[in-house]
MARVEX-738205 format. One record per residue (C-alpha): residue number from 1; x, y, z. Coordinates in nm, 3 decimals, decimal comma. Each point is the difference from the previous one (the first is absolute). Example, Ala and Ser with C-alpha at 12.3 -4.5 7.8 and 13.67 -1.06 7.14 Angstrom:
% MARVEX-738205
(r 1; (1,230; -0,450; 0,780));
(r 2; (0,137; 0,344; -0,066));
END
This chain:
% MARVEX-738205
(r 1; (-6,039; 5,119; -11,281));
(r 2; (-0,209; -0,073; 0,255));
(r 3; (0,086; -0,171; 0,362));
(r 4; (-0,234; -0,266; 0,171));
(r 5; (0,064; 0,085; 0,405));
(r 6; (-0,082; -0,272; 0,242));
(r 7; (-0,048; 0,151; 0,328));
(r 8; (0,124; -0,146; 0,358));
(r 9; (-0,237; -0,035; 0,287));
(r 10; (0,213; 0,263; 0,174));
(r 11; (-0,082; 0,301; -0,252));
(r 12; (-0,383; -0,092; 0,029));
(r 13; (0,019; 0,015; 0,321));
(r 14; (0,235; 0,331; 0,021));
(r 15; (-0,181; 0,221; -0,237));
(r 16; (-0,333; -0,142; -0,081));
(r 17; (-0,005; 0,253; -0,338));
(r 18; (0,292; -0,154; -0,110));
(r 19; (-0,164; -0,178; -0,272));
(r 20; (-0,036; 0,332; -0,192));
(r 21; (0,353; 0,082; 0,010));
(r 22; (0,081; -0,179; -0,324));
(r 23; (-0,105; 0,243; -0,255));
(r 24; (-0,125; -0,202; -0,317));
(r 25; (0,197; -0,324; 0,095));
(r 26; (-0,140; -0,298; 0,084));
(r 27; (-0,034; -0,082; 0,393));
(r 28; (-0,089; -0,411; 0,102));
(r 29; (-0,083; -0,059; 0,355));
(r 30; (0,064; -0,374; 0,102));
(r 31; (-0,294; -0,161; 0,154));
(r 32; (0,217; -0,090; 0,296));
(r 33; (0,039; 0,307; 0,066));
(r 34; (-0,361; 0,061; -0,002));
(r 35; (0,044; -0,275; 0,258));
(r 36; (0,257; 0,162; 0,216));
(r 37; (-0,168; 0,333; 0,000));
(r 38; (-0,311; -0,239; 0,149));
(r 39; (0,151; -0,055; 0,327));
(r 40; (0,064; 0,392; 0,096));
(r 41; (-0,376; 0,110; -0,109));
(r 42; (-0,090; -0,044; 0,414));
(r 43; (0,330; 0,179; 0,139));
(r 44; (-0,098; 0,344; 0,198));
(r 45; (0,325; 0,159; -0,161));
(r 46; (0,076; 0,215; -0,273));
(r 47; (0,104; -0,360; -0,209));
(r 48; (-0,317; -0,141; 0,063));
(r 49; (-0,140; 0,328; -0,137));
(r 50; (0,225; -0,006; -0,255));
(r 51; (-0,089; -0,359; -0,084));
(r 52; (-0,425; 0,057; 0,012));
(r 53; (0,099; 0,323; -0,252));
(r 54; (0,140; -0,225; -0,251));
(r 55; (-0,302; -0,223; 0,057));
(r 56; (-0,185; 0,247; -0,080));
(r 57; (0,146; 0,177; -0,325));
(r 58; (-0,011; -0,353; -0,184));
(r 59; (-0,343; -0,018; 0,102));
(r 60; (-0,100; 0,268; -0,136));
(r 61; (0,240; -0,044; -0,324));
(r 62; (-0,142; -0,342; -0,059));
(r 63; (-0,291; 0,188; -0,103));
(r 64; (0,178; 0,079; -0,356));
(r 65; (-0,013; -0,380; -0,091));
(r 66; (0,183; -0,280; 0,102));
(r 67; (0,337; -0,026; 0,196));
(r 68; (0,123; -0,285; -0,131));
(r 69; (-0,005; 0,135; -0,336));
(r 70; (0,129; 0,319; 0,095));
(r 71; (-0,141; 0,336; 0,048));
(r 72; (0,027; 0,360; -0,089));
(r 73; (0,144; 0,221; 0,324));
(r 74; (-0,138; 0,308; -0,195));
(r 75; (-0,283; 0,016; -0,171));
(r 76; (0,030; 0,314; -0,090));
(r 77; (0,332; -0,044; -0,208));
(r 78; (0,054; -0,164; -0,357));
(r 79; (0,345; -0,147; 0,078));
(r 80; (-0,108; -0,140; 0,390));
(r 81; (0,196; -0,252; 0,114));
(r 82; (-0,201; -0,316; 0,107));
(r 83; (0,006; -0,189; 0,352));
(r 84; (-0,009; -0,404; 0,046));
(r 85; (-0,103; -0,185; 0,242));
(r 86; (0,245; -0,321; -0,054));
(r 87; (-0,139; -0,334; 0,102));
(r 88; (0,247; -0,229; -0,079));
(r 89; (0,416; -0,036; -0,001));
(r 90; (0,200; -0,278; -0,162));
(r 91; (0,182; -0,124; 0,316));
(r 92; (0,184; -0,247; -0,213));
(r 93; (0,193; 0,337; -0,165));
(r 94; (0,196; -0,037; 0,329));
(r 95; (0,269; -0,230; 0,177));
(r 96; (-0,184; -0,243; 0,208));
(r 97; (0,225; 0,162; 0,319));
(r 98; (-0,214; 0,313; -0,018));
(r 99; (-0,276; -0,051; 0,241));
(r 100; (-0,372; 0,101; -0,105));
(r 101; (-0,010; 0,338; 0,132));
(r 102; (-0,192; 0,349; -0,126));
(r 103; (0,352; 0,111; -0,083));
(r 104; (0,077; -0,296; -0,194));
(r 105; (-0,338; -0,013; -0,163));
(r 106; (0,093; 0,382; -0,127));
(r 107; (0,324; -0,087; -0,172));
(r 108; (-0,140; -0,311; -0,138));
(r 109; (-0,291; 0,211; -0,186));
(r 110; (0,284; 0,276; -0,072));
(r 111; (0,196; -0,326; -0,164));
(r 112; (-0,267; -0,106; -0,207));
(r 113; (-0,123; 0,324; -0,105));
(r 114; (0,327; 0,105; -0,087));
(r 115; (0,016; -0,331; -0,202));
(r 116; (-0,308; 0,035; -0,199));
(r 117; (0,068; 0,366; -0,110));
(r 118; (0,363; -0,003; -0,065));
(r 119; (0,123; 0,339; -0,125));
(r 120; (-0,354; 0,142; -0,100));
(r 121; (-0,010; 0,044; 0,381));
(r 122; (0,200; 0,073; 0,339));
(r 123; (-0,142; -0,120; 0,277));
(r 124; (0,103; 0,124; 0,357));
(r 125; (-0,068; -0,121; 0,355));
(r 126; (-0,070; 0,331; 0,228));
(r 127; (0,070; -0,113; 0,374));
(r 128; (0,184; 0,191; 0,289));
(r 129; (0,092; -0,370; 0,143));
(r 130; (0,424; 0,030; -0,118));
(r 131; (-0,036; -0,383; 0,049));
(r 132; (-0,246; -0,002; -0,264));
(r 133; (0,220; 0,206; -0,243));
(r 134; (0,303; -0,249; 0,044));
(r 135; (-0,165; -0,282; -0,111));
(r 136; (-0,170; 0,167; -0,274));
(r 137; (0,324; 0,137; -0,127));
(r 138; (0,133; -0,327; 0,055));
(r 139; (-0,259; -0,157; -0,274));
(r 140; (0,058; 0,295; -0,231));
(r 141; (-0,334; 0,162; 0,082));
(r 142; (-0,038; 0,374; 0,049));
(r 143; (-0,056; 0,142; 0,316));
(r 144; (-0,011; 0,343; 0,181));
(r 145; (-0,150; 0,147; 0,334));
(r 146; (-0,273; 0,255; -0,048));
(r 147; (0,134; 0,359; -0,032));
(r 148; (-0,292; 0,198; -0,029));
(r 149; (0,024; 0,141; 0,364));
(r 150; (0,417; -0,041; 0,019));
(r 151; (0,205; 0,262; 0,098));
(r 152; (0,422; 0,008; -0,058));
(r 153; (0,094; -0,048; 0,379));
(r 154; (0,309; 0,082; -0,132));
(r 155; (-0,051; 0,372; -0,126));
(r 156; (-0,297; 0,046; 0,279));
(r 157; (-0,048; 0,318; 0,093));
(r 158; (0,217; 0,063; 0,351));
(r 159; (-0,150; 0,386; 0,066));
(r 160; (0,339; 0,149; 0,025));
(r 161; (0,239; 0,125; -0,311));
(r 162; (0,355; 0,116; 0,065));
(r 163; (0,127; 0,268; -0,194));
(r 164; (0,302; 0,217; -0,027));
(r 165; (0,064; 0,346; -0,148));
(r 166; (0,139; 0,318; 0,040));
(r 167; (0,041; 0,143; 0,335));
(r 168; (-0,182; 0,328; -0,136));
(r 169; (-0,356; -0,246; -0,061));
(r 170; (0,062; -0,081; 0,391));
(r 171; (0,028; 0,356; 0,071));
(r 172; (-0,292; 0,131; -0,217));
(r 173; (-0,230; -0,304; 0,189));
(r 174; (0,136; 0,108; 0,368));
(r 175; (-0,077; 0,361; -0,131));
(r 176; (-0,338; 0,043; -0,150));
(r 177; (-0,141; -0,364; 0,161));
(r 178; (-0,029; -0,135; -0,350));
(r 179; (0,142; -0,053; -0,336));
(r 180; (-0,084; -0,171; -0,373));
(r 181; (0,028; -0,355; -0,069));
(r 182; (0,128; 0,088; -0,320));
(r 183; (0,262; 0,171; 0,071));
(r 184; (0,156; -0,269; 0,201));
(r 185; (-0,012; -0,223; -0,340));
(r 186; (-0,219; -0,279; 0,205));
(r 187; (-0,033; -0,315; -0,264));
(r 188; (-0,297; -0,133; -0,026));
(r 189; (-0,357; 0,070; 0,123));
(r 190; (-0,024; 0,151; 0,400));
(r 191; (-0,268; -0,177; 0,189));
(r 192; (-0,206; 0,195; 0,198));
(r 193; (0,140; 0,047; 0,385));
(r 194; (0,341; -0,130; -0,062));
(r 195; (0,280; 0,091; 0,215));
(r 196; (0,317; 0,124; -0,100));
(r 197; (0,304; -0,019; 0,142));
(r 198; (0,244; 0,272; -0,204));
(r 199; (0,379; -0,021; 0,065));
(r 200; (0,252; 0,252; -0,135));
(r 201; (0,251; -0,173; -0,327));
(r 202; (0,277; 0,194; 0,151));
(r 203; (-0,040; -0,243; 0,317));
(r 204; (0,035; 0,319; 0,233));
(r 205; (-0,261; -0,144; 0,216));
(r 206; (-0,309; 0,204; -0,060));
(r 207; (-0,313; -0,168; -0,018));
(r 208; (-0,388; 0,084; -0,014));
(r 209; (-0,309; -0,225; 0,036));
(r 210; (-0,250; 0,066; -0,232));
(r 211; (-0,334; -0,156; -0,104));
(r 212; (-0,211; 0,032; -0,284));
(r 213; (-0,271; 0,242; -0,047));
(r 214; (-0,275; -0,111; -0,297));
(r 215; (-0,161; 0,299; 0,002));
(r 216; (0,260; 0,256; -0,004));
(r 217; (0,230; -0,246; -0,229));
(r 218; (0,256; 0,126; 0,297));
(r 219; (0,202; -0,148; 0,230));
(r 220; (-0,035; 0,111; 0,319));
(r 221; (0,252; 0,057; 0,315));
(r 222; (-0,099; -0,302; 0,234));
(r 223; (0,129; 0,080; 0,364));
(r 224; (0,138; -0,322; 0,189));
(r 225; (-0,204; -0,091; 0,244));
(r 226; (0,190; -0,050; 0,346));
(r 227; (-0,259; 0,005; 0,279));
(r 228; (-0,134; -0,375; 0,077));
(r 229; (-0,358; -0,109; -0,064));
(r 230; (-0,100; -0,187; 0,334));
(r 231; (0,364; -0,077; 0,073));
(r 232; (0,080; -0,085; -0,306));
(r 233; (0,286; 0,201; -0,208));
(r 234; (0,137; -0,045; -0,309));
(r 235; (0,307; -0,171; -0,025));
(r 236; (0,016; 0,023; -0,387));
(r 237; (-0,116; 0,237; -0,286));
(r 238; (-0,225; -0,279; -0,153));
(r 239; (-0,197; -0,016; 0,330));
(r 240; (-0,001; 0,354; 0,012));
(r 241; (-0,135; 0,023; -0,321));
(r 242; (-0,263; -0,263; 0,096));
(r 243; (-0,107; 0,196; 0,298));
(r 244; (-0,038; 0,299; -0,210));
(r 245; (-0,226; -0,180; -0,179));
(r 246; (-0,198; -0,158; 0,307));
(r 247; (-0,042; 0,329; 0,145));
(r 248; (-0,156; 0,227; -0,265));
(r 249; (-0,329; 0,006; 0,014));
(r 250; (-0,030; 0,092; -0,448));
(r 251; (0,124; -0,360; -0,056));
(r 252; (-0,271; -0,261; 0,048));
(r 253; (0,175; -0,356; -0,137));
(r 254; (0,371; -0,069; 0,112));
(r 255; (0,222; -0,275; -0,057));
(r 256; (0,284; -0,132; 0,177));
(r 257; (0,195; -0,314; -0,142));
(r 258; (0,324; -0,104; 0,170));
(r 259; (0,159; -0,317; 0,159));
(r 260; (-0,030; -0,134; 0,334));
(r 261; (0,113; 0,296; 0,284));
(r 262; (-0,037; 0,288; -0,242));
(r 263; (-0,242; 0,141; 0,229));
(r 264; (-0,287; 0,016; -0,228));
(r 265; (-0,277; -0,121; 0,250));
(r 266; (0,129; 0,179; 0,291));
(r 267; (0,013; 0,332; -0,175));
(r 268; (-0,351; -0,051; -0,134));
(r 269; (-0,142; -0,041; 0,311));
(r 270; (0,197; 0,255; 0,160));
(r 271; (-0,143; 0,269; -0,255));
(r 272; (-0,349; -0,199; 0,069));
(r 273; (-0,002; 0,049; 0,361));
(r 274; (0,117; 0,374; -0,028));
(r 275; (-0,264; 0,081; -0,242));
(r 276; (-0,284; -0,154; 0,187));
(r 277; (0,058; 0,055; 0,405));
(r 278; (0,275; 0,329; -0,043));
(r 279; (-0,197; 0,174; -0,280));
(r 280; (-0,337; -0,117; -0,031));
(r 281; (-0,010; -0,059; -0,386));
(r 282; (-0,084; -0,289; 0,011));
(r 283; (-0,286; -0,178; 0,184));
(r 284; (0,166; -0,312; 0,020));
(r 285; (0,359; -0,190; -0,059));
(r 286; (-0,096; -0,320; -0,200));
(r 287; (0,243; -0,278; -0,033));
(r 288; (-0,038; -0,308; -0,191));
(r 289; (0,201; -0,269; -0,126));
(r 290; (-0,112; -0,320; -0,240));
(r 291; (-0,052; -0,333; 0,242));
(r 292; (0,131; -0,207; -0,319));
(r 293; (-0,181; -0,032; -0,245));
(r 294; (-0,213; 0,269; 0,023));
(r 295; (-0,313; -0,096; 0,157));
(r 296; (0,114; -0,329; 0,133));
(r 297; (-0,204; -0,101; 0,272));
(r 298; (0,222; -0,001; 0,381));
(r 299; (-0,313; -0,191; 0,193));
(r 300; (0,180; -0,270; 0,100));
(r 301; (0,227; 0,206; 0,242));
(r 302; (-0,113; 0,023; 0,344));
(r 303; (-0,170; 0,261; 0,151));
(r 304; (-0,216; 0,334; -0,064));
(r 305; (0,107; 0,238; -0,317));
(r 306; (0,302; 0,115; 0,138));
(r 307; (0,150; -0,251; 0,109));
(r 308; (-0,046; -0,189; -0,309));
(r 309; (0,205; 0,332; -0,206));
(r 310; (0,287; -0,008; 0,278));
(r 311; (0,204; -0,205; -0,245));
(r 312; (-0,023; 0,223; -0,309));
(r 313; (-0,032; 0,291; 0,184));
(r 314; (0,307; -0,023; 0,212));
(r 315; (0,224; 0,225; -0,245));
(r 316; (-0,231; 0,225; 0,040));
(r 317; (-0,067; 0,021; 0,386));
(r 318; (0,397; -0,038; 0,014));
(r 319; (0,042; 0,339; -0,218));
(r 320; (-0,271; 0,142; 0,251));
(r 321; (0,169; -0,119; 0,285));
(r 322; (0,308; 0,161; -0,073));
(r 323; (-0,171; 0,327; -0,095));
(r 324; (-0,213; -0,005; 0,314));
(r 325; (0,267; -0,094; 0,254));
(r 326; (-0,016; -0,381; 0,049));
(r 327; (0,078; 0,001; 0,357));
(r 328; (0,271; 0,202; -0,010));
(r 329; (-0,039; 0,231; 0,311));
(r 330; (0,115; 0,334; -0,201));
(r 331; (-0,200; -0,046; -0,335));
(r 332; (-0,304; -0,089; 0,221));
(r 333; (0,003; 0,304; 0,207));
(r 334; (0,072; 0,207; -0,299));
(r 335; (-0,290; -0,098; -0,224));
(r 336; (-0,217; -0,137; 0,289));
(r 337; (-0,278; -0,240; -0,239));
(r 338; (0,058; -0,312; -0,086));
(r 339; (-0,180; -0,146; -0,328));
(r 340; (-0,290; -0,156; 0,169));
(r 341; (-0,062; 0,306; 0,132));
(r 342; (0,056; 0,171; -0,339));
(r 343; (-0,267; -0,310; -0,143));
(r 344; (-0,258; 0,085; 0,303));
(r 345; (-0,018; 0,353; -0,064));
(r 346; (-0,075; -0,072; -0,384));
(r 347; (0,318; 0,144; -0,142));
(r 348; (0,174; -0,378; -0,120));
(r 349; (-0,126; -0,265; -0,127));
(r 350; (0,197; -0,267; -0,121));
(r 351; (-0,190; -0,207; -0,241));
(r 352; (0,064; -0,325; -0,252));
(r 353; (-0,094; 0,093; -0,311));
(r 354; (-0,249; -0,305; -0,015));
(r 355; (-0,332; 0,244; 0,023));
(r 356; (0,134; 0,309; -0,239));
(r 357; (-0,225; -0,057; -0,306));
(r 358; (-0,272; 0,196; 0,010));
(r 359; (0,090; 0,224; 0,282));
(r 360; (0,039; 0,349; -0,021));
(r 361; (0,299; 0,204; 0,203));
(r 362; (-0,036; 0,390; 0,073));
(r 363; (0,277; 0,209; 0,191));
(r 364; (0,183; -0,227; 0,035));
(r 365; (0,407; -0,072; -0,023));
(r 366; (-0,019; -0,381; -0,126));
(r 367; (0,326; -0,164; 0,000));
(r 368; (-0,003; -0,357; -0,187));
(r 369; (0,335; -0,191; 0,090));
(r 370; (0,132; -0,276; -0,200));
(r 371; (-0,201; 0,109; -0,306));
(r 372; (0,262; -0,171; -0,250));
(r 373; (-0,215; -0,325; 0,062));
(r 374; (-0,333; 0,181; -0,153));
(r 375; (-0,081; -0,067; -0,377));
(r 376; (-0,100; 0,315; -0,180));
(r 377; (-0,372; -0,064; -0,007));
(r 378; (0,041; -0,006; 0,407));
(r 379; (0,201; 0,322; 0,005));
(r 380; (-0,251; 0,157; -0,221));
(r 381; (-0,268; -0,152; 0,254));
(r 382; (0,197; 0,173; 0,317));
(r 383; (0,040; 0,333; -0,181));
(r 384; (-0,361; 0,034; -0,142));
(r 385; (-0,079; -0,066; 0,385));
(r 386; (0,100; 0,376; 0,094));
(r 387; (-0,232; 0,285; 0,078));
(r 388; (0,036; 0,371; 0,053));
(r 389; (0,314; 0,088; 0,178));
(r 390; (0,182; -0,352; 0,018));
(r 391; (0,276; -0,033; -0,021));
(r 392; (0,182; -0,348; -0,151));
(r 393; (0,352; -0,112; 0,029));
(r 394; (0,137; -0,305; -0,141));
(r 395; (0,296; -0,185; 0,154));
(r 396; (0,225; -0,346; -0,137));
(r 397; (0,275; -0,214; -0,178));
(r 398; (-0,118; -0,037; -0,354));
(r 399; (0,317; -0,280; 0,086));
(r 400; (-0,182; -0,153; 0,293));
(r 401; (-0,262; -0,156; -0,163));
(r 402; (-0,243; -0,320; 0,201));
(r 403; (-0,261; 0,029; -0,313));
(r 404; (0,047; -0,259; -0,228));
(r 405; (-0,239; 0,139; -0,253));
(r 406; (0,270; 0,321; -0,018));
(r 407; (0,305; 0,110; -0,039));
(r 408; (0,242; 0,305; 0,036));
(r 409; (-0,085; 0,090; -0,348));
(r 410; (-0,412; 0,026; 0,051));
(r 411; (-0,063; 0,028; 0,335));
(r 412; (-0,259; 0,297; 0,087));
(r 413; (0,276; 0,214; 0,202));
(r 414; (0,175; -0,004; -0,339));
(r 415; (-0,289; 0,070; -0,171));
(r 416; (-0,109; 0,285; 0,158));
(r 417; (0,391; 0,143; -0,007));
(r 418; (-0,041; 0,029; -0,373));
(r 419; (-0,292; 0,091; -0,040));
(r 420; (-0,059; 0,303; 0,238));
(r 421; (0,367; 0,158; -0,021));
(r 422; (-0,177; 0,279; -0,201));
(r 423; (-0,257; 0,075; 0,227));
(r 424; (0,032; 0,319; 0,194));
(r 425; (-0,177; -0,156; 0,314));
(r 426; (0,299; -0,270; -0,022));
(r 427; (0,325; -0,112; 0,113));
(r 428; (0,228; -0,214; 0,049));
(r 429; (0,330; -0,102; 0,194));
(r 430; (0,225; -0,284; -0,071));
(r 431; (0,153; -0,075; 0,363));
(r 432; (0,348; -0,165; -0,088));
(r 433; (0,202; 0,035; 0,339));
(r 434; (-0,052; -0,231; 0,278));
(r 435; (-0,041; 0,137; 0,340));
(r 436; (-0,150; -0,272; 0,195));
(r 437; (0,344; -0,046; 0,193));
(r 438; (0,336; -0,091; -0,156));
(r 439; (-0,030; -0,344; 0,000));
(r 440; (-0,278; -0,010; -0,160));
(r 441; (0,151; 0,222; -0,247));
(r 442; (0,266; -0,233; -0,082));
(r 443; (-0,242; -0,280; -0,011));
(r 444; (-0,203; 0,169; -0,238));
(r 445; (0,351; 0,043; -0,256));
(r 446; (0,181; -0,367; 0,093));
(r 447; (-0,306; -0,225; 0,041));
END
């Protein structure tokens, strides 16, 4: 049977292609939608983008015949689905209480479509507003968010796998400096890069780190990593596994997801800073963090450029201050630069990503902070951005969210967990011990 989909404003305006989603189903856009998506055509950000996209694939649809009357989406297909434009909505479906809104125009169409096909049809309203949802579930419509992009925060890859065997495994791994996943009886798929952490069943105490070799199929002996990285040590095996990853040069895209005080930005730009003034891989340490949304325009704070950053920047130049010294007498005379001077002589720059589209970034180590507030498309934007020799790390809270458009389940750090965990130039860390201080450890469990 087929479905009739009426789509929100918000999935328009989150995935412009969305419309084609529906296999052979039926998909009706409400004209005030058509409306809504109006009023972001003129925004410099990647929803006004979004928003002229949209304007722009029903243009070019509308070619096919009329909107109003429906569509084919594919005219290359027998059983394409067809698009409408709808122009009207029966407002007198609804209580009087119900104010005339775009949402309340969709469930009122969704009403009366559902009430002139019956059973011959189901109709379903396709919105990521939960408000939305309740109300149509309320009136005994249909309604879902759009899952085309959604990932199971629940089961989302963390990096690390735990498992125990026989102390002889340990022994082999510690002996040769590598061993078969199979014969450790590993369930499931291994991603590429993944760490292991292998305990003995007999709880004697012996352990190994491991991590995952996709070429050899092996496992190989991974040595814990106690020397500090611009003052910065481990205090945990998940940040030593993350700084692992930061360090070698073979992997070119890392994650890090954690909570608040895992350490995830400070250990990026601790690797960053090693990499680029210690070693001279890189040309330059990049970091960047969305001004929210992406885009948005910060002219109406005073003053030049930098000045006008120094709000959404400050994690950042806080994370630098610590590694750099920030006025403490010892650190200072130790490293001797402070980031200015770092950003003089070329080797930082610490950016909004505002003016990324369309750039292109060689040698460079480019850390983007906060990047569970990117959509996919804007990920893909970022990572398309790199040129020979960058590197790109990726830092966030897929639970920390400020996007209304996403959500844990389809933001673009999520997104590009999933979908890279098998690429050898890959890796990733889920950071799940706070080490900010213990306060704000305990904050972090009560609060």
């Amino acid at each position: 049977m087929k479905k009739i989909f009426i789509l929100d404003t918000n999935i328009l305006l989150s995935g412009p292609n969305s419309v084609f989603k529906f296999e052979d189903n039926d998909v009706v856009i409400p004209i005030s939608v058509i409306e809504e998506i109006d009023h972001f055509k003129k925004d410099q950000t990647e929803t006004g983008r979004n928003a002229r996209e949209v304007s722009r694939i029903l243009d070019r649809l509308r070619q096919r015949g009329t909107l109003s009357a429906g569509i084919p989406l594919f005219e290359d297909r027998s059983d394409s689905g067809r698009l409408f434009v709808y122009l009207g909505q029966d407002m007198d479906i609804l209580p009087e209480l119900l104010e005339n809104s775009t949402d309340n125009h969709i469930l009122a169409i969704g009403l009366s479509l559902q009430k002139k096909f019956k059973e011959k049809r189901k109709v379903v309203v396709i919105t990521k507003d939960s408000n939305l949802r309740i109300k149509a579930d309320a009136f005994g419509l249909s309604s879902e968010d759009f899952e085309a992009d959604k990932v199971d925060i629940s089961h989302l890859y963390t990096g690390v796998r735990k498992v125990k065997v026989n102390s002889r495994f340990i022994n082999e791994l510690y002996t040769s400096g590598h061993i078969d996943s199979d014969s450790l009886g590993i369930a499931g798929p291994v991603a590429a890069n993944e760490f292991f952490i292998i305990e003995d069943e007999s709880d004697h105490g012996q352990y190994a780190h491991g991590l995952y070799d996709l070429e050899m199929k092996k496992i190989s002996l991974l040595q814990s990593k106690t020397e500090g990285v611009w003052g910065v040590h481990p205090r945990n095996i998940e940040q030593n596994f993350g700084l692992w990853a930061l360090l070698n040069d073979r992997i070119k895209l890392v994650t890090l997801s954690g909570g608040a005080g895992t350490g995830k930005t400070l250990i990026a730009i601790a690797a960053g800073l090693a990499k680029t003034t210690d070693e001279d891989i890189y040309q330059k340490l990049l970091v960047a963090r969305p001004i929210f949304a992406m885009g948005n325009d910060i002219g109406f704070l005073p003053g030049d450029l930098d000045e006008k950053l120094n709000p959404w920047m400050q994690p950042i130049y806080d994370s630098l201050d610590f590694l750099l010294g920030g006025g403490v007498a010892a650190r200072q005379k130790r490293f001797g630069k402070s980031y200015q001077e770092l950003v003089n002589q070329g080797l930082l720059a610490i950016e909004p990503l505002t003016y990324i589209r369309g750039r292109s970034l060689p040698n460079a180590f480019f850390v983007v902070d906060e990047s569970q507030n990117l959509t996919p498309h804007e990920i893909k934007t970022i990572l398309t951005r790199a040129g020979e020799g960058t590197k790109v790390v990726l830092t966030g809270d897929p639970f920390q969210i400020d996007n209304p458009y996403i959500d844990s389940t389809n933001n673009g750090l999520t997104y590009v967990i999933e979908r890279f965990k098998y690429s050898k130039i890959a890796a990733h860390i889920t950071l799940k011990q706070g080490e900010r201080s213990e306060l704000a450890t305990l904050a972090a469990e009560l609060l």
